[in-house]
C-alpha atoms as an extended CHARMM CRD file, in Angstrom:
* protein
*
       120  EXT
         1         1  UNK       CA           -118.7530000000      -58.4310000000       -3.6340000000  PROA      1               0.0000000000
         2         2  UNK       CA           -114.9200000000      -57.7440000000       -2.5380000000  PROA      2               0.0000000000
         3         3  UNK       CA           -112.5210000000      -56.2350000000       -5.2750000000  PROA      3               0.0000000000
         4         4  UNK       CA           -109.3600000000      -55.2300000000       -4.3410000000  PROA      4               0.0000000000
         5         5  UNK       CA           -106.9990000000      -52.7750000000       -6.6350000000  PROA      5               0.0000000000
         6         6  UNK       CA           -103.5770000000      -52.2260000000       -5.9360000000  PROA      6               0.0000000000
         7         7  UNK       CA           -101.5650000000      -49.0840000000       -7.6900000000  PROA      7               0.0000000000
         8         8  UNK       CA            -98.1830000000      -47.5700000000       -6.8460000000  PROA      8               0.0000000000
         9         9  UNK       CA            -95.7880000000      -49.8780000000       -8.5930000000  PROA      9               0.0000000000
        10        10  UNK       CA            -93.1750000000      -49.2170000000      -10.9350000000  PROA      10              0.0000000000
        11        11  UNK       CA            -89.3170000000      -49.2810000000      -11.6090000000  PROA      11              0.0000000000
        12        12  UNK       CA            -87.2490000000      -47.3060000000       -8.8990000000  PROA      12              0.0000000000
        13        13  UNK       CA            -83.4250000000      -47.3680000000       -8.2540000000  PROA      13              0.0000000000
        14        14  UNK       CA            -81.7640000000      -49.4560000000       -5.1000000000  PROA      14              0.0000000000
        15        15  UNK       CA            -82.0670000000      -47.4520000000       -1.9140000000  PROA      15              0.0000000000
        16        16  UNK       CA            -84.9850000000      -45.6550000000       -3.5700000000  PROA      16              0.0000000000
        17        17  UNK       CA            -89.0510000000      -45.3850000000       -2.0710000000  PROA      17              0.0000000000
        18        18  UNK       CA            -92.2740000000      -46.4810000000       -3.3780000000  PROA      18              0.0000000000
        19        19  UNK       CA            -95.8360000000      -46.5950000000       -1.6760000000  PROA      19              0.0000000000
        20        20  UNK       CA            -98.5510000000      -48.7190000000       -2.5940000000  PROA      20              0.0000000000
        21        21  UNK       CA           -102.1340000000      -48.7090000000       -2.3340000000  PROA      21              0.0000000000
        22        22  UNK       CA           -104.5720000000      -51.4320000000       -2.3430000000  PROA      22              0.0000000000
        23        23  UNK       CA           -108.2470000000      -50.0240000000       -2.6990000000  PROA      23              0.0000000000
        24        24  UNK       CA           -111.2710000000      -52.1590000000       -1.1940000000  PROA      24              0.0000000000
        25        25  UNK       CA           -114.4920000000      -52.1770000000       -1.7190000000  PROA      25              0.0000000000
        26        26  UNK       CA           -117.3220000000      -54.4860000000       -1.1050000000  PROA      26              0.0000000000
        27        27  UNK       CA           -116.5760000000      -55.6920000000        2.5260000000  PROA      27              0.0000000000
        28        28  UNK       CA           -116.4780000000      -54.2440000000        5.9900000000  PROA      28              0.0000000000
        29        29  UNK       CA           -113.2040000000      -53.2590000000        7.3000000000  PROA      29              0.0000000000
        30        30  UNK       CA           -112.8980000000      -53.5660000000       10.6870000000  PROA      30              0.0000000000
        31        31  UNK       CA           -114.0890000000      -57.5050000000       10.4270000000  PROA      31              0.0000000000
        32        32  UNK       CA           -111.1660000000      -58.4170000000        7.8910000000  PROA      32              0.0000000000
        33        33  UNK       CA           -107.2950000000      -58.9130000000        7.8120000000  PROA      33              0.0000000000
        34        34  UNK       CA           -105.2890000000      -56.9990000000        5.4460000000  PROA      34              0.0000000000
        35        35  UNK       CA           -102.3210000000      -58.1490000000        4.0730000000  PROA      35              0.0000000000
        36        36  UNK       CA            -99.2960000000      -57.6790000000        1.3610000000  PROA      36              0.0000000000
        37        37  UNK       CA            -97.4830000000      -60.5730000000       -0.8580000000  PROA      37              0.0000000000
        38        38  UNK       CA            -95.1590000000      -60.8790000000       -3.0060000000  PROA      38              0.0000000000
        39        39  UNK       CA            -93.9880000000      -62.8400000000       -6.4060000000  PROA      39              0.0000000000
        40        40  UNK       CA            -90.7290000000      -62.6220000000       -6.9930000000  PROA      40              0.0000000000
        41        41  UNK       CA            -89.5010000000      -63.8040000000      -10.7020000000  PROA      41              0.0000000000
        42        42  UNK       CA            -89.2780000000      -67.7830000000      -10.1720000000  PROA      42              0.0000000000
        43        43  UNK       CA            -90.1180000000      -67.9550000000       -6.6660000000  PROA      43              0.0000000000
        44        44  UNK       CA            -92.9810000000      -69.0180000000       -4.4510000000  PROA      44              0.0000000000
        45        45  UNK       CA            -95.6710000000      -66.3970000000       -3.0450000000  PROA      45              0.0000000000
        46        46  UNK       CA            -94.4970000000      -64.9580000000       -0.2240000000  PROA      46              0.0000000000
        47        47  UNK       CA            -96.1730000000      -63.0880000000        2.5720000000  PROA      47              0.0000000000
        48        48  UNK       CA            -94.5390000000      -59.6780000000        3.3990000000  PROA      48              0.0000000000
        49        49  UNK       CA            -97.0520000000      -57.8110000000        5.7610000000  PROA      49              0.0000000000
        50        50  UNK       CA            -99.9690000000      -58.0210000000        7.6570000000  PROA      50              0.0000000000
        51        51  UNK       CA           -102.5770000000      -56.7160000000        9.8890000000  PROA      51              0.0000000000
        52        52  UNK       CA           -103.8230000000      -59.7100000000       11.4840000000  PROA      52              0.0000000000
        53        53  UNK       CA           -106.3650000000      -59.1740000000       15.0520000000  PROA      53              0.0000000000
        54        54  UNK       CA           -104.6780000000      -55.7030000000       15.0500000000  PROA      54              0.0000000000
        55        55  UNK       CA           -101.4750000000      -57.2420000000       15.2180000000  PROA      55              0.0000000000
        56        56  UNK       CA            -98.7060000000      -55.9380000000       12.6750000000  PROA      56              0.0000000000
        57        57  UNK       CA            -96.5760000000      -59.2770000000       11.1100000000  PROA      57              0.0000000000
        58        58  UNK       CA            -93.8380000000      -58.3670000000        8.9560000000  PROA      58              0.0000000000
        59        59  UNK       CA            -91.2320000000      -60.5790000000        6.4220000000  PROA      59              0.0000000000
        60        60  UNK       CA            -88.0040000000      -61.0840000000        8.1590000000  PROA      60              0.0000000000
        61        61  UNK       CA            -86.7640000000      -59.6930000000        4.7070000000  PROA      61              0.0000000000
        62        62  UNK       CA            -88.6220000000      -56.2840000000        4.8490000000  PROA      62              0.0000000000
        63        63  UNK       CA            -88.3430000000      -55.2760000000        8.4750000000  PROA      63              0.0000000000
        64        64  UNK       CA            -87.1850000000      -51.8240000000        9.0920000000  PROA      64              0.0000000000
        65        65  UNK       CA            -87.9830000000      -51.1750000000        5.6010000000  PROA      65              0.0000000000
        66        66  UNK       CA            -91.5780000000      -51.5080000000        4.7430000000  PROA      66              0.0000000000
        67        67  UNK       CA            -94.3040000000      -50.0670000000        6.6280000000  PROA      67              0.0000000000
        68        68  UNK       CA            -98.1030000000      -51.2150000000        6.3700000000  PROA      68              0.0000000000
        69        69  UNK       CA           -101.0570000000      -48.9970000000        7.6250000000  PROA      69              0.0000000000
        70        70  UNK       CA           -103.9830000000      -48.8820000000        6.7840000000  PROA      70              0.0000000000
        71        71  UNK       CA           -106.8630000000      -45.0930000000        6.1450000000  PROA      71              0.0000000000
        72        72  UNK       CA           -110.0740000000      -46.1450000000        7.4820000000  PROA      72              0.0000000000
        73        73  UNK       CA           -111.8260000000      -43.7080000000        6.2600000000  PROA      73              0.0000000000
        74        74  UNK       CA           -110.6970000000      -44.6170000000        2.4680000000  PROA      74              0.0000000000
        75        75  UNK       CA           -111.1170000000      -48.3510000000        3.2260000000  PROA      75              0.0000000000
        76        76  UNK       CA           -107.5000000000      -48.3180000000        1.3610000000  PROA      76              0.0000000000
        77        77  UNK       CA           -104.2770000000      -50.2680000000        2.5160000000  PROA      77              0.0000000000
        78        78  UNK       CA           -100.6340000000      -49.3200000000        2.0660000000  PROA      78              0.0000000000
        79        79  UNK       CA            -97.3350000000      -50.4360000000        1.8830000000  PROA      79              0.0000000000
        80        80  UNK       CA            -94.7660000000      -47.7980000000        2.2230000000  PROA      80              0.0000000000
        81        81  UNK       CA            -91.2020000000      -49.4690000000        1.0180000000  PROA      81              0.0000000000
        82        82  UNK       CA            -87.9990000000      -47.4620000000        1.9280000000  PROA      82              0.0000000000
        83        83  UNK       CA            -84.5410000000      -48.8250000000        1.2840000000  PROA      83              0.0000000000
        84        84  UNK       CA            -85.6180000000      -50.8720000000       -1.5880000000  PROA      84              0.0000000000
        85        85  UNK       CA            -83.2170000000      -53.4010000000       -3.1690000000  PROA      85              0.0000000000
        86        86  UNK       CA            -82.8870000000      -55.2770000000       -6.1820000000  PROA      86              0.0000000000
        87        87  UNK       CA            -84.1040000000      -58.4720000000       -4.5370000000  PROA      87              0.0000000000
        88        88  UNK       CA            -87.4340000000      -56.7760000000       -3.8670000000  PROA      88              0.0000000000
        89        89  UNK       CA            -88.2430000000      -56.9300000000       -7.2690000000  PROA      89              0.0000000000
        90        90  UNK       CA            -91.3470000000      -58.9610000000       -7.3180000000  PROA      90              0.0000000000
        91        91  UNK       CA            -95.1940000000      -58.5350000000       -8.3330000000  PROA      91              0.0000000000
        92        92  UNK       CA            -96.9730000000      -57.1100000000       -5.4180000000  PROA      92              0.0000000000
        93        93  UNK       CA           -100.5920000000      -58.1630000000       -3.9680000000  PROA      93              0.0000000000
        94        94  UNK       CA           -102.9830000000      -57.2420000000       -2.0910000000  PROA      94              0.0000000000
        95        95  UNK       CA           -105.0260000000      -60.1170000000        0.1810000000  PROA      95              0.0000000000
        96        96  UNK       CA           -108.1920000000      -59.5870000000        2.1960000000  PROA      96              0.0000000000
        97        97  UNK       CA           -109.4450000000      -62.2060000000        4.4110000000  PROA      97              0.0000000000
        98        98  UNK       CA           -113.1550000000      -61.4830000000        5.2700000000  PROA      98              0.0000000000
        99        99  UNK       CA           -114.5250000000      -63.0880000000        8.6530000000  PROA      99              0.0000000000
       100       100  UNK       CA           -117.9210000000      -64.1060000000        8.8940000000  PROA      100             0.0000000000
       101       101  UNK       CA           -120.3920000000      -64.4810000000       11.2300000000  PROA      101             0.0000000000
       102       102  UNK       CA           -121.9420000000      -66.3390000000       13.2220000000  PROA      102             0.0000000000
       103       103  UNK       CA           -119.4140000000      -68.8860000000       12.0850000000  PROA      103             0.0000000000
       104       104  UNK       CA           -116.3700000000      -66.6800000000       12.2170000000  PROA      104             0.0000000000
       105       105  UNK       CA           -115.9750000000      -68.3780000000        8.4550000000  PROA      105             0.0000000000
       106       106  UNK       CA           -112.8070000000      -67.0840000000        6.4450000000  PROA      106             0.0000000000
       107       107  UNK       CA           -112.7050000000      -66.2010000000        2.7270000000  PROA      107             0.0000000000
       108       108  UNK       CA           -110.3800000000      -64.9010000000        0.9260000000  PROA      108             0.0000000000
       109       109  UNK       CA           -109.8460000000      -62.1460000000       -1.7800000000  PROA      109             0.0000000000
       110       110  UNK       CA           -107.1590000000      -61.1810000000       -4.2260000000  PROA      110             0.0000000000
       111       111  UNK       CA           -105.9510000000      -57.8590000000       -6.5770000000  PROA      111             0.0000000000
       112       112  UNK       CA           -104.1710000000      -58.4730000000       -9.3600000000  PROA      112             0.0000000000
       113       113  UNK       CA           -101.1100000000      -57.3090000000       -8.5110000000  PROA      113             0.0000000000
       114       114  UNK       CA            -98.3490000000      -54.2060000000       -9.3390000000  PROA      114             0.0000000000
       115       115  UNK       CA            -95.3120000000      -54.7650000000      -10.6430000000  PROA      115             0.0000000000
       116       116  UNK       CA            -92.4860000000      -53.4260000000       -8.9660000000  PROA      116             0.0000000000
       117       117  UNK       CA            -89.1900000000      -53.3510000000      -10.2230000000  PROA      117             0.0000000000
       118       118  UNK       CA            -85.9060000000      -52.1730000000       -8.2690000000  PROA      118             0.0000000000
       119       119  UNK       CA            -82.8270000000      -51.7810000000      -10.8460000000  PROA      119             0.0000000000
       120       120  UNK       CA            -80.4290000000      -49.2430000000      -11.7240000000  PROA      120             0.0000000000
């Protein structure tokens, strides 16, 4: 029932902005954590923000650069990234962990990611 859809990537010059948007449908909001990874060429997934128990978590990597938030009333995500650098370069996903009750059970969604690519 959950798809996620992210948008917003693309190629952008160091020190330059991008926002992105993940779009969900399917679940309800305020009983879910919303979060952002990352891919970067060759490297592990890596967790770069979150909204966890309305708690913010951010990448030691990205803080003071990237801001997540969240419009309830579009049931959308975001991910604004100022500052960007070359080493940000990576595929970018969106993640939605669903709780449910009565067994508080966790599952776990995906987008398929946006490419976004910091280069001059």
């Amino acid at each position: 029932q959950v798809q996620l859809v992210e948008s917003g990537g693309g190629l952008v010059q160091p020190g330059g902005s991008l926002r992105l948007s993940c779009a969900a449908s399917g679940s309800i909001f305020s009983i879910k954590n919303m979060e952002w990874y990352r891919q970067r060429p060759g490297k592990e997934r890596e967790l770069v923000a979150a909204i966890r128990g309305g708690s913010v978590v951010y990448a030691d990597s990205v803080k003071g650069r990237f801001t997540i938030s969240t419009d309830n009333t579009k049931d959308t995500l975001y991910q604004q990234m100022n500052s960007l650098k070359p080493e940000d370069t990576a595929v970018y996903y969106c993640r939605e962990v669903v709780i449910t009750a009565p067994t508080m059970m966790q599952t776990q969604y995906w987008g398929p990611g946006t490419q976004v690519t910091v280069s001059s």
